[in-house]
C-alpha positions in Angstrom: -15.2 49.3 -6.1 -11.8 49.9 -4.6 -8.7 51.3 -5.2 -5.0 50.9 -2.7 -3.3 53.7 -2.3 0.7 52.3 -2.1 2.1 54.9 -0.1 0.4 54.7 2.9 -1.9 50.9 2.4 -5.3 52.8 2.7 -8.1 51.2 1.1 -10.8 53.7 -0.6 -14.0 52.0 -1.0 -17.8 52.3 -2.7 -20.3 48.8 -2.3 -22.9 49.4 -4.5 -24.8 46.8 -6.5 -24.0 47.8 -9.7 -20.4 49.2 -11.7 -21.4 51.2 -14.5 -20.0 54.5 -15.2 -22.0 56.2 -12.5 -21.1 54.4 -10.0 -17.3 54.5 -11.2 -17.5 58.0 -11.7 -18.6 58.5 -8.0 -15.3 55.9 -6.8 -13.5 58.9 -8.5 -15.2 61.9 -6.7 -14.7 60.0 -3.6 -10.8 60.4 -4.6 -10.8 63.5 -5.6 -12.1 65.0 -2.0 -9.3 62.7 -0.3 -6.3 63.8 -2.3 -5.1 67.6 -2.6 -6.0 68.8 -5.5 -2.2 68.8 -6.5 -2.1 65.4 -6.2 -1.6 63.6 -9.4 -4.1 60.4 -9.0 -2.8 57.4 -11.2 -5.0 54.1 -11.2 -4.1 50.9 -12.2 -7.6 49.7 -13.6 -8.9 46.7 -16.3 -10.5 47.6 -19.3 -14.3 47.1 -17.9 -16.6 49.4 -20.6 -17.0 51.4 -17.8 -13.6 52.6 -17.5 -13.7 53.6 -21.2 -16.7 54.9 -21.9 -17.7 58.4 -23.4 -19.5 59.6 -20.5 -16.3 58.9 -18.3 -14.3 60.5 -21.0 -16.8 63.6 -20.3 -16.2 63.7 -16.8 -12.4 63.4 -16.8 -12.7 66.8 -19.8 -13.5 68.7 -16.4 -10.3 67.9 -13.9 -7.8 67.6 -17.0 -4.6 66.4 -15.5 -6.0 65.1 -12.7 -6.3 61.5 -12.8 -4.3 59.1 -15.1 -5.1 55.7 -16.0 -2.9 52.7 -16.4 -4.8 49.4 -18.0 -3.8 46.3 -17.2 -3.9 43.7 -20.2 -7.2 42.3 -21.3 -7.3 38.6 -19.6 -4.0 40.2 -17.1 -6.6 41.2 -14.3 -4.4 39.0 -12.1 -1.8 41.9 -12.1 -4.2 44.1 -10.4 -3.6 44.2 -6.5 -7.2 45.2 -6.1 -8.0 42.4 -7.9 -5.4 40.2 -5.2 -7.0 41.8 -2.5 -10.6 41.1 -3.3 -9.8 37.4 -3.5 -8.0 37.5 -0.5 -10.8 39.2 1.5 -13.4 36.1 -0.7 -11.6 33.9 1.2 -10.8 35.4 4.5 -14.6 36.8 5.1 -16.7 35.5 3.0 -16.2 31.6 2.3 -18.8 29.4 3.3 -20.9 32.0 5.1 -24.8 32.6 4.0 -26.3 36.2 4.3 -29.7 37.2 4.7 -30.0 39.9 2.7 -28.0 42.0 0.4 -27.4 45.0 3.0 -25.9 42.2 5.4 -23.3 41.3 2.3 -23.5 44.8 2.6 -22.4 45.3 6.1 -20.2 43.0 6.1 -17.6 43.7 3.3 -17.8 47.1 4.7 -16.7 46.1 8.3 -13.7 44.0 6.4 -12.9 47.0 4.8 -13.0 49.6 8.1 -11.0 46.4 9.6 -8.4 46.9 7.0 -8.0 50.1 7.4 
């Protein structure tokens, strides 16, 4: 998971091998200890179940006014720039290679991603 921040082109990152609520609900923590707790957080996100679900409901009852959510349309997950920028790092990093293991995919989106930043 990923998210742009479009003021200053950072890209906040988790690789894990799953995205369920958990693991979306950790993407979250990880932006609440970069931002002041001041900071509005609006994300621009698709309609995956685990964006929606009631245990993700629970968790944003506890930093009310803290993040806001902006869905893109269902099928519209073109008009995500994550979404851009995953495809363009598909192509730039990982076309035609072959891994070894998982934790070399692994290591290697998270070097693209260090890269980036």
């Amino acid at each position: 998971m990923a998210g742009i921040d479009l003021m200053n082109g950072a890209v906040h990152d988790i690789v894990r091998q799953r995205h369920r609520t958990a693991e979306f609900v950790e993407f979250l923590e990880l932006l609440n200890r970069t931002y002041t707790q001041d900071t509005k957080i609006r994300i621009v996100l698709d309609n995956h179940s685990a964006h929606v679900s009631k245990q993700l409901q629970e968790y944003l009852l506890g930093s009310p006014n803290r993040l806001e959510f902006v869905f893109t349309p269902k099928r519209g997950s073109w008009l995500n720039l994550i979404e851009v920028f995953f495809a363009k790092m598909a192509n730039a990093m990982l076309k035609g290679i072959r891994v070894n293991s998982k934790q070399e995919l692994i290591d290697r989106v998270e070097q693209y991603l260090a890269e980036v930043n």
